[in-house]
C-alpha positions as CSV (number, residue, x, y, z in Angstrom):
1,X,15.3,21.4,6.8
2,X,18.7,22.9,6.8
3,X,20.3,23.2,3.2
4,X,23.9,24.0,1.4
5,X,23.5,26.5,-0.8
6,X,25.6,28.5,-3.1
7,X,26.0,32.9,-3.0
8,X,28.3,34.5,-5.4
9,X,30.7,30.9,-5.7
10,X,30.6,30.5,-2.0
11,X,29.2,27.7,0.1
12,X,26.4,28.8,2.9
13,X,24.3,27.4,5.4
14,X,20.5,28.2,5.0
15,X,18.4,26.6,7.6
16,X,15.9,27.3,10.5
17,X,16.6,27.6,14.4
18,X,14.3,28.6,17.1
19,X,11.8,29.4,14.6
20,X,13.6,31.8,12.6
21,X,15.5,31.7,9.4
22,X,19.3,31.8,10.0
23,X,22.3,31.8,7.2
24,X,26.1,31.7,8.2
25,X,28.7,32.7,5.2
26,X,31.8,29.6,5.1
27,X,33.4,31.7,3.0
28,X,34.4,28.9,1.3
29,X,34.7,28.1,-2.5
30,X,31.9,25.8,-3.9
31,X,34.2,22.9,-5.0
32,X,33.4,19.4,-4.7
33,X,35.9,19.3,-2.3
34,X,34.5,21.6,-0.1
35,X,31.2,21.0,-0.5
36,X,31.5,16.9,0.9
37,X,32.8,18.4,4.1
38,X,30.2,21.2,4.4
39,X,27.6,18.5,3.9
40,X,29.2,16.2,7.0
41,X,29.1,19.5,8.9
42,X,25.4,20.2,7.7
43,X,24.5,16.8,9.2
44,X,26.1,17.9,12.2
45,X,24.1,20.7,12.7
46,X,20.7,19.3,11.7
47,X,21.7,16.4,14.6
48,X,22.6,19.2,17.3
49,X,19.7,20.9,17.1
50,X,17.2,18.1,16.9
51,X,19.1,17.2,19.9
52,X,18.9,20.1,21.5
53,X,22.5,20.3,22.2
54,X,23.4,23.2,19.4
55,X,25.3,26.2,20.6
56,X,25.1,28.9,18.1
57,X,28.4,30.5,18.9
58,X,30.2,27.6,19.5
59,X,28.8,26.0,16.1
60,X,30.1,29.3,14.3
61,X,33.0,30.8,16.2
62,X,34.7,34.1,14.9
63,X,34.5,36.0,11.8
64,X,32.7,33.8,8.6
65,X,34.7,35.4,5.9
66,X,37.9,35.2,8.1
67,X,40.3,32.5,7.1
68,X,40.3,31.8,11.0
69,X,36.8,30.5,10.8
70,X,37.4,28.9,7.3
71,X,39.7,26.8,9.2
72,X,37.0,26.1,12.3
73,X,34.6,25.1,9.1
74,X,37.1,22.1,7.9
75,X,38.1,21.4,11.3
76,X,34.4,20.6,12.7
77,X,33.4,19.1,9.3
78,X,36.3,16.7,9.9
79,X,35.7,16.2,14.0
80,X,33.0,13.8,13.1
81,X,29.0,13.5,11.3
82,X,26.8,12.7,14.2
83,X,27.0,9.2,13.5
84,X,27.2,8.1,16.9
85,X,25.2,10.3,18.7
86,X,22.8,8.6,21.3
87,X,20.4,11.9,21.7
88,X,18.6,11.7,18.1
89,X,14.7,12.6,18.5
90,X,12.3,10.5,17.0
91,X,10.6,13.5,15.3
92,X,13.3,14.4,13.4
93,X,14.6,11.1,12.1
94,X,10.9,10.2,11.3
95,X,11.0,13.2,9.2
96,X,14.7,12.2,7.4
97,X,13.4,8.8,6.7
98,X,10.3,9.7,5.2
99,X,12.0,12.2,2.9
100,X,14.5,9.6,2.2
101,X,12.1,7.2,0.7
102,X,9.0,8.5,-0.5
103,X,10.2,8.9,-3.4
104,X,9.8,5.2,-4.2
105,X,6.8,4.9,-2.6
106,X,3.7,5.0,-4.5
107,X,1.0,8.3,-3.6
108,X,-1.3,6.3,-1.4
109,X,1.9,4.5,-0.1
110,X,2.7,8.0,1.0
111,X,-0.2,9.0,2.6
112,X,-0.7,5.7,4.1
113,X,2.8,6.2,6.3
114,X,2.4,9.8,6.6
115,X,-1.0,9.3,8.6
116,X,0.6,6.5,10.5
117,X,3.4,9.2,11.4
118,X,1.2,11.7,12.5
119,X,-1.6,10.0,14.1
120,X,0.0,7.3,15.9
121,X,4.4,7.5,16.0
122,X,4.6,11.2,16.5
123,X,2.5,11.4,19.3
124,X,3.9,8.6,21.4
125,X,7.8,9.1,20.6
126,X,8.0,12.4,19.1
127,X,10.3,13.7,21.6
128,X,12.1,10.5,22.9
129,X,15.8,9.9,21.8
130,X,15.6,7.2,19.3
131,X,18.5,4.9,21.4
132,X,16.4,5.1,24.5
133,X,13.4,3.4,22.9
134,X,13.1,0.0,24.5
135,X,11.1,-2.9,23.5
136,X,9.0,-2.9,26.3
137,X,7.7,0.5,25.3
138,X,7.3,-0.4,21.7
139,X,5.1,-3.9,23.2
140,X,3.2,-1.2,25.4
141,X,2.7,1.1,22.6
142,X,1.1,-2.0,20.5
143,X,-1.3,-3.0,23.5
144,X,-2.5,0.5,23.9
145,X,-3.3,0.5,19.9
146,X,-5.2,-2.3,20.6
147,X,-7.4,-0.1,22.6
148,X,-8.4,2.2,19.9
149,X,-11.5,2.9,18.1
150,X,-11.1,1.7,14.4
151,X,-12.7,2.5,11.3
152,X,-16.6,1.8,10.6
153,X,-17.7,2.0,14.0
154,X,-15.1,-1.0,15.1
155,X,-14.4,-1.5,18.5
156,X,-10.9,-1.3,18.1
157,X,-8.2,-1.6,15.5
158,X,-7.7,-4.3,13.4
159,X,-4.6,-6.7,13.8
160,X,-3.8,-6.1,10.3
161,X,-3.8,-2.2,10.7
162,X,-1.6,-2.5,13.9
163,X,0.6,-4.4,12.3
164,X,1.1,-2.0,9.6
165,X,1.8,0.7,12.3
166,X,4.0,-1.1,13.8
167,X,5.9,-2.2,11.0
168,X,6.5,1.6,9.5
169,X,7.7,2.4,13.4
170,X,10.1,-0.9,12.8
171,X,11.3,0.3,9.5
172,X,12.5,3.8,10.8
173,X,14.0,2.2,14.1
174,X,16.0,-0.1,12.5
175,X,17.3,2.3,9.8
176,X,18.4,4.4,12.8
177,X,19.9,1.9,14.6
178,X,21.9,0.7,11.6
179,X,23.0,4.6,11.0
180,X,23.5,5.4,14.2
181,X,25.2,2.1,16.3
182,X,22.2,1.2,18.8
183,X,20.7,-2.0,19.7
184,X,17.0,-2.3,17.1
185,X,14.3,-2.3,20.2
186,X,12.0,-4.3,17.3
187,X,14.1,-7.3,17.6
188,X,11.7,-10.3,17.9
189,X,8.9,-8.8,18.2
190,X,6.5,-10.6,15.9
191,X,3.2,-9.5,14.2
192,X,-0.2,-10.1,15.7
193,X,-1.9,-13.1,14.1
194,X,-4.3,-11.7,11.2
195,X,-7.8,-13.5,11.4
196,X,-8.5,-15.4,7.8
197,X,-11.0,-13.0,6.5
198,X,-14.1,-15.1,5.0
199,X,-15.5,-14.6,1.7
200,X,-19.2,-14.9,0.7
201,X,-18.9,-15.5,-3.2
202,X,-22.2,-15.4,-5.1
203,X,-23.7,-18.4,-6.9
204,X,-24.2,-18.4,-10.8
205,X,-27.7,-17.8,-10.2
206,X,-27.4,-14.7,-7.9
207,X,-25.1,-13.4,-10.4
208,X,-27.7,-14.1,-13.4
209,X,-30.6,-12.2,-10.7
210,X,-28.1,-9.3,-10.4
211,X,-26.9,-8.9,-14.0
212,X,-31.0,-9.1,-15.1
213,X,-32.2,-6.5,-12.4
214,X,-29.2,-4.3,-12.2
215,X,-29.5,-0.5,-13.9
216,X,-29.1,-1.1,-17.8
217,X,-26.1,1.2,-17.6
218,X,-24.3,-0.5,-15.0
219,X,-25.1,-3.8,-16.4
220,X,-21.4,-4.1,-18.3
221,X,-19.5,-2.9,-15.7
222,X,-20.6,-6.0,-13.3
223,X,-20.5,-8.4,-16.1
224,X,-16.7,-7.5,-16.6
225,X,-16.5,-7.4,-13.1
226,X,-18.0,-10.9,-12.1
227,X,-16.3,-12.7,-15.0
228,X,-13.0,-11.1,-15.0
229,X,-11.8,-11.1,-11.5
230,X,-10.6,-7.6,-12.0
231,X,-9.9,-5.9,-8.5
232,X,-12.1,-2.4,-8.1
233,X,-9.3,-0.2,-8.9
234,X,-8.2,-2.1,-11.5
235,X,-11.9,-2.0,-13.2
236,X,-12.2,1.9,-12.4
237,X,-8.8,2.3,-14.5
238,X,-9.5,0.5,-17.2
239,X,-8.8,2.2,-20.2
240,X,-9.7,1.6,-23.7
241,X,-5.8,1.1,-24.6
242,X,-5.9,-2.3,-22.7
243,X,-8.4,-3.2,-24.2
244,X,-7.7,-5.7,-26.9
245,X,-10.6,-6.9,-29.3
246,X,-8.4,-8.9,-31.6
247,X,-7.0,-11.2,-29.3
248,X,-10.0,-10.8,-26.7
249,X,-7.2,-10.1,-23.9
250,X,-7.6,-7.2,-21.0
251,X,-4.2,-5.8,-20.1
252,X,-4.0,-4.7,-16.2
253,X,-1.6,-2.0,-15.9
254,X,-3.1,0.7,-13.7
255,X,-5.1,1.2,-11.2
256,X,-7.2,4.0,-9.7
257,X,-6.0,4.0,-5.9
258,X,-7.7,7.4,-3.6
259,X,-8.8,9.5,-6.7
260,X,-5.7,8.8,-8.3
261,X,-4.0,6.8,-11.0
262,X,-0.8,4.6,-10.1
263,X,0.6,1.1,-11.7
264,X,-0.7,-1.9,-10.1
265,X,1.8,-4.4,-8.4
266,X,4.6,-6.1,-10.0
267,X,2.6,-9.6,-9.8
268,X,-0.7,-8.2,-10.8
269,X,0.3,-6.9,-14.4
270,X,-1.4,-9.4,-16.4
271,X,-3.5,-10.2,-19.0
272,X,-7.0,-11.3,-18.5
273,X,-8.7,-13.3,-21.3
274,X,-12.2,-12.5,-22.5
275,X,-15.4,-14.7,-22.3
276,X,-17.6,-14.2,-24.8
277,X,-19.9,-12.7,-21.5
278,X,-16.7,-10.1,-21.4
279,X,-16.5,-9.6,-24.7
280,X,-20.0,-8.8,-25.8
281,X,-20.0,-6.4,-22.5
282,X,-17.2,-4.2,-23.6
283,X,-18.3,-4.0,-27.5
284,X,-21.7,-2.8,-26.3
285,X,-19.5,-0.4,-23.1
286,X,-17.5,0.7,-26.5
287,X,-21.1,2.2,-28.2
288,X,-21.5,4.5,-25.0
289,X,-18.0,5.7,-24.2
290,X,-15.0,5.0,-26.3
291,X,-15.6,8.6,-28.0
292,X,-16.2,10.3,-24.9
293,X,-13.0,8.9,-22.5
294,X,-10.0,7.1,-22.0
295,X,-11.9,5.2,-19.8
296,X,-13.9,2.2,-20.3
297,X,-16.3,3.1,-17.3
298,X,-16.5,6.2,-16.6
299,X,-18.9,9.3,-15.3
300,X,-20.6,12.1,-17.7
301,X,-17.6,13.7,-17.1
302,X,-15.4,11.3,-18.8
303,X,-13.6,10.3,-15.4
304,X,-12.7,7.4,-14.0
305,X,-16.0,6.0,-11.6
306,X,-16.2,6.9,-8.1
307,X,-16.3,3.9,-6.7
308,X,-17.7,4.6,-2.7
309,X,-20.1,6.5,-5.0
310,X,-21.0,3.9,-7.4
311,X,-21.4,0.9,-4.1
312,X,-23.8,3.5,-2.2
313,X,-26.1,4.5,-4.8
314,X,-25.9,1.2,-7.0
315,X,-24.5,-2.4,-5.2
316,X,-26.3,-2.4,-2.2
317,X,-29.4,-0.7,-3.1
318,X,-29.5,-3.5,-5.6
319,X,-28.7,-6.4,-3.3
320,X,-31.3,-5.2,-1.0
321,X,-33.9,-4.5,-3.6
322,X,-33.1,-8.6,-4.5
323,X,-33.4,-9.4,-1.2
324,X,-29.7,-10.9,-1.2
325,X,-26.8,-10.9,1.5
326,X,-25.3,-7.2,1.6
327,X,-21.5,-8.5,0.4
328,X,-19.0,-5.9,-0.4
329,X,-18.5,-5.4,-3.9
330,X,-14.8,-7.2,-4.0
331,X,-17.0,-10.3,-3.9
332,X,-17.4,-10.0,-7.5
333,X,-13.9,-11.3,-7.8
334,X,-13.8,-14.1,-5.4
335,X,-16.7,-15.1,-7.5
336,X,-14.7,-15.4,-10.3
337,X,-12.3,-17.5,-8.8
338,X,-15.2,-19.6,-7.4
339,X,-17.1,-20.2,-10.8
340,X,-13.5,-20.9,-13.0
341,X,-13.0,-23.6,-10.1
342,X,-16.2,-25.0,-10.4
343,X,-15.8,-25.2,-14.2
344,X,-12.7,-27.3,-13.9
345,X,-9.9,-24.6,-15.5
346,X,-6.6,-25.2,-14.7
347,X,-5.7,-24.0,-11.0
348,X,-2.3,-22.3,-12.7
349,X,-4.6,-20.5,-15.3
350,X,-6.8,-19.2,-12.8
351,X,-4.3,-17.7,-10.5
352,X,-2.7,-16.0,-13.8
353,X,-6.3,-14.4,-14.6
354,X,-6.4,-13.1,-10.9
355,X,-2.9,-12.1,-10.9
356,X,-1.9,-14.3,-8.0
357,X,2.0,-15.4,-8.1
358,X,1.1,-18.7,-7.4
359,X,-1.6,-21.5,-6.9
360,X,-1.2,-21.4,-3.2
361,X,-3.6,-18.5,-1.8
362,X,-6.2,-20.0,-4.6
363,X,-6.5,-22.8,-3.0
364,X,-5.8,-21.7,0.5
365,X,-8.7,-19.0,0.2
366,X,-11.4,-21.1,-2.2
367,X,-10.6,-25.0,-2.2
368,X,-14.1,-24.9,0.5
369,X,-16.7,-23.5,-1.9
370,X,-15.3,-26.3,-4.4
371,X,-17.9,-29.0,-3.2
372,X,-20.5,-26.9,-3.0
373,X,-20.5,-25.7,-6.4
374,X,-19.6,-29.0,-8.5
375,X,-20.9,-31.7,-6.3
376,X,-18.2,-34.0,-7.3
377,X,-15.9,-33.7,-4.1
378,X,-14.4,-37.1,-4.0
379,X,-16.1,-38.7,-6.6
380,X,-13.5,-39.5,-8.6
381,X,-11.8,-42.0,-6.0
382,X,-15.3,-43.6,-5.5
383,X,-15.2,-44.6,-9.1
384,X,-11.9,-46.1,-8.9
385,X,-13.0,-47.9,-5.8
386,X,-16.2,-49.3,-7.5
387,X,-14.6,-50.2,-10.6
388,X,-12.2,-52.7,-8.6
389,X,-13.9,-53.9,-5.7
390,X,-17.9,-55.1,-5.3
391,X,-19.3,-51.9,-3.0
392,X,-22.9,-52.2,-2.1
393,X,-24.5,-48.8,-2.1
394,X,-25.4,-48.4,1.5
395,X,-29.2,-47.8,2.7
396,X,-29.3,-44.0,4.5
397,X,-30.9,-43.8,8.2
């Protein structure tokens, strides 16, 4: 990356060309003046040779410290920024636009787009100009993803994992189509439809078998986990500072995400209220490690649980020694959601607890398991219906 920096007042160029390490002297003074149009010029340069249209000599003609060249300095800073060049390479935009926003992107955020970069954009437009990219290659580029062998021995990727790839390529396109005056190739190109993903909640019962059986030390951490709805990385980072005994309220503020700690989403800070389940859980949980971590749950160490480590060695050696359906262990929360349904709390209270932003996906995901678990589905009308009308309780076949 090419840089403006400053040697004994003056401005100079510091940046990298066929490998090596190059600086040319402006021989101008570092005023802000000066240094706005040595910045437009800097973008010139970075353009030209990602282009591969940069001629050294012609770039920086004549004698630096000469006022000759001082002049050829504010003359090609003022010819014009790049802005309309047509020959941009994908690499090296990619690589602007990443640097350009990580920094409000969350860690795994980061990694998430910088593996997408390198496994999948890189490869396949590295070296294209970015106004040549036509939609037709970005539709071609999706069907051949389609192709590809995805994680846990799938077949191929995921809809929802190609979609995320091809929104980041989107998101850089249409930055550089907006910065640079090109048609967006993305334009109407929709998102492949995302299968509803099913959900296997366990019954009160299956949750009484698992709580009973489970190892005596894990035996809090699924009780907070059924009855809370707490997502995993939101359990893992639980800390003891959330924890409110007074008002019997959890605060969800962090989350452990890759190893790592980060704030949770805007709409799932919230406040979870205890059961008495919860709250006898975490006053025993505050016995074993209150004086040993931040951490509610946590290893010997005092850190934060692993949780691939904790689902290999504990959930499903469990579920198979009960004999029950291997579920993932994000089932614990739609079981939550299930159970507070089938108790008859508020809909709006419920999505609160699970830090939803609305009613909609809780009843869009669990209104099905409803009759199942109350046995009332409808009921209600046929006791209006019998209390106004004679109805004969028909004879089954």
């Amino acid at each position: 990356m090419a840089s403006l920096r400053t040697l004994k007042g003056h401005l100079v160029f510091d940046f990298r060309y066929q490998g090596k390490r190059h600086r040319e002297f402006t021989g101008l003074a570092d005023t802000p003046v000066n240094r706005r149009k040595m910045e437009k010029m800097l973008e010139k340069l970075e353009i030209e040779i990602a282009t591969g249209s940069f001629d050294y000599v012609r770039f920086f003609s004549g004698d630096n410290t000469s006022s000759n060249s001082r002049q050829n300095f504010v003359i090609a800073s003022q010819s014009g920024n790049g802005r309309n060049n047509t020959n941009l390479k994908f690499s090296w935009f990619a690589d602007v636009w990443f640097r350009e926003n990580e920094v409000s992107w969350k860690r795994s955020y980061r990694e998430t787009v910088k593996g997408i970069l390198d496994k999948h954009l890189l490869p396949a437009f590295g070296q294209k100009a970015m106004s040549t990219i036509q939609r037709e290659e970005l539709l071609a580029f999706r069907a051949a993803l389609a192709k590809q062998p995805g994680r846990k021995n799938r077949a191929s990727l995921s809809p929802a994992r190609i979609n995320t790839i091809m929104l980041i390529l989107s998101q850089c396109l249409n930055e550089a189509a907006d910065r640079y005056h090109f048609p967006s190739p993305c334009h109407r190109i929709k998102p492949l439809k995302v299968p509803k993903s099913d959900i296997h909640p366990f019954t009160l019962d299956e949750v009484r078998l698992i709580l009973n059986k489970v190892r005596p030390d894990y035996k809090n951490y699924y009780t907070v986990r059924f009855f809370t709805g707490m997502r995993t990385g939101e359990i893992d980072g639980l800390k003891w500072s959330c924890i409110d005994f007074e008002r019997r309220l959890i605060t969800v503020r962090t989350t452990i995400v890759r190893g790592d700690e980060e704030t949770t989403k805007t709409n799932s800070i919230r406040d979870i209220q205890m059961s008495e389940l919860v709250y006898q859980a975490l006053q025993s949980q505050q016995l074993s490690t209150a004086e040993v971590s931040e951490y509610v749950f946590c290893n010997l160490a005092g850190q934060p649980l692993n949780h691939n480590n904790v689902t290999k060695r504990v959930w499903y050696p469990l579920l198979r020694h009960l004999g029950l359906r291997i579920r993932c262990p994000y089932q614990t929360r739609h079981t939550a959601a299930t159970l507070w349904l089938a108790a008859g709390e508020n809909p709006e209270w419920i999505a609160r607890q699970l830090g939803h932003a609305n009613t909609e996906m809780l009843f869009t995901t669990y209104s099905r398991y409803i009759p199942n678990l109350t046995r009332r589905d409808g009921s209600a009308f046929e006791s209006m219906l019998a209390s106004h009308f004679e109805i004969k309780e028909s004879q089954s076949i």
